[in-house]
N, C-alpha and C positions, 0 to 999 in steps of 0.2 A: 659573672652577671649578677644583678641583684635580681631579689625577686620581683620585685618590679618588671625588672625589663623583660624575664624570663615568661612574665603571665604578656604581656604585651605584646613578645613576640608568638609567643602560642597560637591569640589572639590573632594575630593579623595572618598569621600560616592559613589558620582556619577557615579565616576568612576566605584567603586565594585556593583556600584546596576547597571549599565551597563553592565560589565561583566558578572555577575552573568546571568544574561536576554538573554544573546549573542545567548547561542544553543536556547533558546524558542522562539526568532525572527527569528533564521534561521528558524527553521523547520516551524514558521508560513509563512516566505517568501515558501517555499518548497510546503506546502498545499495548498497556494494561486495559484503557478501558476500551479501545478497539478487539481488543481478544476475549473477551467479556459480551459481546453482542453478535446474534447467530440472525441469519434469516433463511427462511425455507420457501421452497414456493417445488409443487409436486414432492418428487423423491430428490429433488437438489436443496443443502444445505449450504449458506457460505457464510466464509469467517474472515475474519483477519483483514477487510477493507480496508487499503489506505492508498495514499498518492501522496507527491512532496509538493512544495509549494512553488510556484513557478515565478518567475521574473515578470515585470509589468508588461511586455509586449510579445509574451513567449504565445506562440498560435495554438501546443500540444500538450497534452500532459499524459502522462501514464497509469494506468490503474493497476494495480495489485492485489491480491485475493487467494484465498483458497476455497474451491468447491469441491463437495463429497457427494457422489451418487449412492443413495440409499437401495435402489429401487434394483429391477430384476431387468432394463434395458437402457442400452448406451443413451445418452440424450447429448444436446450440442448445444453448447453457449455461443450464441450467434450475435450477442448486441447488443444495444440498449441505450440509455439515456443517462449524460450528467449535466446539472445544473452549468448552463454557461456555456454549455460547449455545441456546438452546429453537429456532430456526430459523435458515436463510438465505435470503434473499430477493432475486433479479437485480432492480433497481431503475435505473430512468432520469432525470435531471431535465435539464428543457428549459424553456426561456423558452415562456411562453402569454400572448399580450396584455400583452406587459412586464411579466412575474410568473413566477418562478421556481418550477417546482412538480416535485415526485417524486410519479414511481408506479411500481407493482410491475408489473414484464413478467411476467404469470401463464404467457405460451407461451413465454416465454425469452428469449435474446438470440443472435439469429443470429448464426454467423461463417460468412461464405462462403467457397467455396475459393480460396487463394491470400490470402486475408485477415488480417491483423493487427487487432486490436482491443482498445485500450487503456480497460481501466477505472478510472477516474480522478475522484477529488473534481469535482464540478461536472458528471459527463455519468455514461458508466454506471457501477453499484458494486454491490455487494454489500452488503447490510443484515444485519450478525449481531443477531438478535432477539433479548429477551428473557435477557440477560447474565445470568450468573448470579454473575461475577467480574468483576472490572475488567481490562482489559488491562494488562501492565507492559510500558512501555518496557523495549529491549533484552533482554526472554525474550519469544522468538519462539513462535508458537501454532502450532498442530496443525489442519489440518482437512482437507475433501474438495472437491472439485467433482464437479457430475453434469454430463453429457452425454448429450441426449436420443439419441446415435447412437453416440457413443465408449463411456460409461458411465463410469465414478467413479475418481477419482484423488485419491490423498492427497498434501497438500502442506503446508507449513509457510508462515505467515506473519509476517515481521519485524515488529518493534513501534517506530515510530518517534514521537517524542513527542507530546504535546497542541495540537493545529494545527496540524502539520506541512501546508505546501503537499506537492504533486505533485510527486515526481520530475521536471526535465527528460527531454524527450523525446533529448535530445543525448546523455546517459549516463547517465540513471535516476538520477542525486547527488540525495540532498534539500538542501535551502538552507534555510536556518534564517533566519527573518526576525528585524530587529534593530531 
């Protein structure tokens, strides 16, 4: 090869191991500055909002989170409000007889004190009902949490794309599956 071709090819490698990379930087940019912003309301802290972005005519979406109880009594996240959506709904899914099933915590979802509690695809989440919009990747939403003891806290949550796995628990980065 001359050198020519040899910087050319370099070049255009780069370029495709760049592109290729492009959504796994976004969404690491997306996790960074979602993990970078806290909201407290009582002895409940939370971190780590996000949800993916949903299809045009999709009804539900899911929320994701982790809250920390600070305080010296259990309290229960029972709810709340996201932009766009007709309800929210604390939801659980758990293996019954090797079958994967959700249901709605109508009394909520306890966090005890000294507790962290991560809601997460595949175990607790949040159901935004009844969409009235699509979510968009990268414009982050607007919404609330209730607490049956704290009481209501508005929070923003990041919009990470269409099937996004869960955050590592190591540094909340999403990974982009390839």
């Amino acid at each position: 090869m001359t050198r020519m071709t040899s910087a050319a090819l370099a070049a255009a490698l780069m370029l495709a191991a760049t592109q290729s990379f492009a959504p796994s930087i976004r969404l690491v940019q997306l996790a960074q500055a979602q993990s970078e912003t806290s909201w407290r309301v009582g002895s409940m802290t939370i971190t780590a909002a996000w949800t993916r972005a949903t299809p045009r005519s999709a009804p539900v979406a899911g929320g994701f989170l982790k809250v920390t109880n600070h305080g010296n009594e259990s309290d229960w996240l029972i709810g709340g409000s996201f932009t766009g959506a007709g309800r929210v709904e604390v939801h659980e899914m758990a293996t019954d007889n090797g079958v994967m099933r959700m249901r709605q915590l109508s009394s909520g979802l306890e966090i005890k004190p000294g507790q962290t509690v991560e809601l997460k695809p595949g175990g607790y989440h949040l159901m935004f009902m009844e969409l009235k919009q699509p979510t968009v990747e990268g414009a982050p939403v607007r919404g609330a949490l209730t607490f049956r003891k704290a009481g209501t806290v508005e929070i923003e949550y990041s919009v990470a794309p269409i099937g996004a796995p869960a955050p590592t628990s190591s540094g909340g980065h999403y990974h982009h599956r390839h």
